[in-house]
C-alpha positions in Angstrom: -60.9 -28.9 -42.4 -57.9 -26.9 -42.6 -58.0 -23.3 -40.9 -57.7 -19.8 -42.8 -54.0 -19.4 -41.1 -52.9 -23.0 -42.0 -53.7 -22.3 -45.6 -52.2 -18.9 -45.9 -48.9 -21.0 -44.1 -48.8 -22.8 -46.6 -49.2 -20.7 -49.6 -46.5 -18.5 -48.0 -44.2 -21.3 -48.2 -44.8 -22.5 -51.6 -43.9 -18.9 -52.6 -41.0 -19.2 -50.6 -39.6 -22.1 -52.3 -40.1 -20.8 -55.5 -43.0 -23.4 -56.0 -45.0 -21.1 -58.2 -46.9 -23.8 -59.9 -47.7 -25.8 -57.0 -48.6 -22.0 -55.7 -51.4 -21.4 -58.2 -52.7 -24.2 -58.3 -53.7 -24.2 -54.4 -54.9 -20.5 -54.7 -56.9 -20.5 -57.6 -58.8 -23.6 -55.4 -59.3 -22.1 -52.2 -58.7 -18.3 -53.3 -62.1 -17.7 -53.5 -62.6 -18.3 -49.6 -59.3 -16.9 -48.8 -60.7 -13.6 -50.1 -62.2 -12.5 -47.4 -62.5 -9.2 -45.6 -60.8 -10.5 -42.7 -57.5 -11.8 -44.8 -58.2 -9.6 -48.0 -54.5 -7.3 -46.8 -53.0 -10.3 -46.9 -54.4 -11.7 -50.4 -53.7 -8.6 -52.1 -50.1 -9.0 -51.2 -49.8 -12.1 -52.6 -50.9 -10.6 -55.7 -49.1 -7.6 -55.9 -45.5 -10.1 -55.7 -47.4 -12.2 -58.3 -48.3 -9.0 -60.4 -44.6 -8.2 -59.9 -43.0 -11.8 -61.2 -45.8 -11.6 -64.5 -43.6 -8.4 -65.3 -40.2 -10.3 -64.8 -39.2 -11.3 -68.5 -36.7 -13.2 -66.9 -38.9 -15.9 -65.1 -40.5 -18.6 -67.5 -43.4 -17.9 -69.7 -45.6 -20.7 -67.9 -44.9 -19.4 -64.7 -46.2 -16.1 -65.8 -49.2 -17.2 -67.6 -50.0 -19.5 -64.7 -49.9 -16.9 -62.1 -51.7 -14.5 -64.6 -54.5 -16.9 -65.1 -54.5 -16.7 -61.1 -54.9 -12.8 -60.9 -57.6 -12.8 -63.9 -59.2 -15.5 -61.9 -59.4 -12.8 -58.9 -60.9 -9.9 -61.2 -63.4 -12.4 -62.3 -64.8 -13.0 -58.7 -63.0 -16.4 -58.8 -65.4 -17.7 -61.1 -63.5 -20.3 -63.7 -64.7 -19.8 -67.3 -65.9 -22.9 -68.8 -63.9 -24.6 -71.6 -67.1 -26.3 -73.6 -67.3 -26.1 -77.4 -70.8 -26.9 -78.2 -70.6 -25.2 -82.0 -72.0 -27.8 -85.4 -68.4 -28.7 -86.6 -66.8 -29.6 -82.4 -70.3 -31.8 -82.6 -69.6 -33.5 -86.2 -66.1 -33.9 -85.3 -67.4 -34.9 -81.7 -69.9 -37.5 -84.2 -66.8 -38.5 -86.4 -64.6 -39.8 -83.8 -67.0 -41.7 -81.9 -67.6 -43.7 -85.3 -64.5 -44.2 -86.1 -63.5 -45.5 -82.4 -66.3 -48.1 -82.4 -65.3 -49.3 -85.8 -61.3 -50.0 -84.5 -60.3 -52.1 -81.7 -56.3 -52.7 -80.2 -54.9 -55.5 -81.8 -52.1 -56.8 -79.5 -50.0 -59.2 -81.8 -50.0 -56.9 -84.2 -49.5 -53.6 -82.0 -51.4 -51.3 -83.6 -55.0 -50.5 -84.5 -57.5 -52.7 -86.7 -60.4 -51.6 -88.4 -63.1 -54.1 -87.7 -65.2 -53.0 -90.3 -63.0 -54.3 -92.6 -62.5 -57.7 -91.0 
């Protein structure tokens, strides 16, 4: 197990190098115990230089959503929303494609798909 300093070393150099993705992908995994009392100065630096980057125009739009995903993440209580769409029509579609996948199989001499129903 990796200590509370070794992971704030390395987050501090993945900011450094400009490694933003790699960046929020590490924090929003271990941010929640990161966010401690004991290291909480520290965390709400990172996010005030990430707050400031999410206002730069100038850096790419995927590196600002990513990082803002991070800071909503944060005001959340590090608690990931769920991304399940239980509704009737995801479950028919859901229904749909699961027929239609058992009724086609890979044909490889002709390098496409074959409906076996029709066979």
């Amino acid at each position: 197990m990796l200590t509370e300093n070794i992971m704030h070393d390395c987050l501090v150099q993945l900011f450094r190098s400009k490694n933003l993705e790699c960046f929020c992908m590490l924090l929003s995994t271990i941010g929640k115990e990161l966010d401690s009392d004991r290291s909480r100065p520290r965390m709400n630096q990172y996010f005030e230089l990430m707050a400031k980057i999410v206002n730069d125009k100038k850096k790419p739009a995927k590196v600002r959503f990513m990082l803002q995903d991070v800071i909503d993440l944060r005001k959340k209580n590090w608690i990931k929303r769920r991304i399940a769409n239980n509704s009737p029509s995801q479950q028919r579609y859901n229904n749909t494609s699961k027929l239609l996948h058992h009724n086609y199989h890979y044909d490889n001499n002709r390098s496409q798909y074959v409906n076996t129903v029709l066979m």
